[in-house]
N, C-alpha and C positions, 0 to 999 in steps of 0.2 A: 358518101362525099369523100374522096379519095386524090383530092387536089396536092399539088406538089407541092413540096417545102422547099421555098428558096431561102438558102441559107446566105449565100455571098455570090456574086458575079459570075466564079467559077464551079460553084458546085450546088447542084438541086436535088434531093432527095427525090424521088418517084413519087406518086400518093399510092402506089401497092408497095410500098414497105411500112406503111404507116397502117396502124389500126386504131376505132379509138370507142368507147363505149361511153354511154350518161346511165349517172346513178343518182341516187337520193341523194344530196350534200346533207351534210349537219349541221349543225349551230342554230342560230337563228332564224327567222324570218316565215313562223307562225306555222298555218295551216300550207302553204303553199311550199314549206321544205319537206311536208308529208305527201303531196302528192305528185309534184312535178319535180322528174328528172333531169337538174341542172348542174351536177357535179361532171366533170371530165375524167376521164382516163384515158391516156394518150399511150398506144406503145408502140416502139421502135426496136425492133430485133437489129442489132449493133453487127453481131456476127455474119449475118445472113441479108446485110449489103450490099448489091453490087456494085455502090457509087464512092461508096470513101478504098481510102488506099489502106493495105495492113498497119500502117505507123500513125494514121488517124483514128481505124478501131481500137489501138493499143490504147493511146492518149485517152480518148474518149471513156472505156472502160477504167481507166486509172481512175478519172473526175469523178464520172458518177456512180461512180463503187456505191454510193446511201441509194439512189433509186434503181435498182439492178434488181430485179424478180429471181426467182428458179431458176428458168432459164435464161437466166444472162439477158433479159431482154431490158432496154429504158423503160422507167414507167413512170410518164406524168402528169401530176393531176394538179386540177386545177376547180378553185367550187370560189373566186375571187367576187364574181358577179350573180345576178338569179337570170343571166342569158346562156342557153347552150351555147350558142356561139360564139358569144363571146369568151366566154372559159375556152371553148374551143381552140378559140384565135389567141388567146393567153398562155394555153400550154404546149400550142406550136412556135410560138414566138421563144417560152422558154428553151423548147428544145433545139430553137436554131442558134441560138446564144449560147448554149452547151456546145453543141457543135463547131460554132467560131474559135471557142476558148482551144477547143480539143482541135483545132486544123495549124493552129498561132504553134508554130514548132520553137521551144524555148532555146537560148543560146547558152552555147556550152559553156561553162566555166573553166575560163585558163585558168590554173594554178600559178601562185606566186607564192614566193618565199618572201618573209616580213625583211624591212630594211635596216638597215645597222641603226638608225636614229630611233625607229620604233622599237626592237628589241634595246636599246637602250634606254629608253624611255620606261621601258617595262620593269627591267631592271630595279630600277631608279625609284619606281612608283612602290617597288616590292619591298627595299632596303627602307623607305620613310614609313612604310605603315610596319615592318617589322622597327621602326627604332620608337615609334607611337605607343605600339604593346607593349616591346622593351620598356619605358619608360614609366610605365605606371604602375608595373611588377613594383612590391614592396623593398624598399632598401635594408639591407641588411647591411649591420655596423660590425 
């Protein structure tokens, strides 16, 4: 099942850069987490894209530095439901949502210098709590 991931409008992952295997989930849910295969694993080798641009592999890499394998691959799992496909559809959904986060190009930070009212203010704020300490030191006659 090698169907594509539409992430947004402009950009679709292939379904041959996607792999994804079922495993036993844990937790609960009896005899039926002992014999049927309803956990997900979802991987997406980031590096080895031909659809994102180098400044979305970067990004992307940054994010999900916690599910990053050996090889630098995404890996995600998902065991929410007791349906293969639906975990399926769960940890493709997560992974277009990682993908969104990682395409959102953040805006740069102009630097500012503080204002004369605010570095006076700071001042200001620094002299009352130094005259508060001051004030409680024992007097000396």
């Amino acid at each position: 099942m090698a169907t594509d991931l539409y992430v947004d409008d402009g950009l679709v992952i292939p379904g041959d850069e996607l792999s994804w295997h079922a495993v036993r989930a844990s937790g609960p849910g009896g005899q039926n987490v002992n014999k049927v295969s309803t956990k997900v694993i979802l991987v997406f080798d980031v590096r080895g894209s031909r659809v994102l641009s180098p400044a979305i592999k970067a990004r992307l890499l940054k994010i999900a530095v916690g599910r990053l394998d050996a090889e630098g691959r995404i890996v995600m799992r998902s065991q929410q439901t007791r349906n293969r496909i639906r975990n399926l559809e769960d940890a493709r959904e997560r992974l277009a949502e990682l993908i969104r986060r990682a395409k959102h190009v953040p805006k740069r930070r102009r630097p500012t210098k503080p204002t004369r009212g605010s570095q006076r203010r700071r001042v200001e704020g620094k002299r009352r709590q130094s005259d508060k300490k001051r004030d409680r030191k024992k007097v000396s006659y």
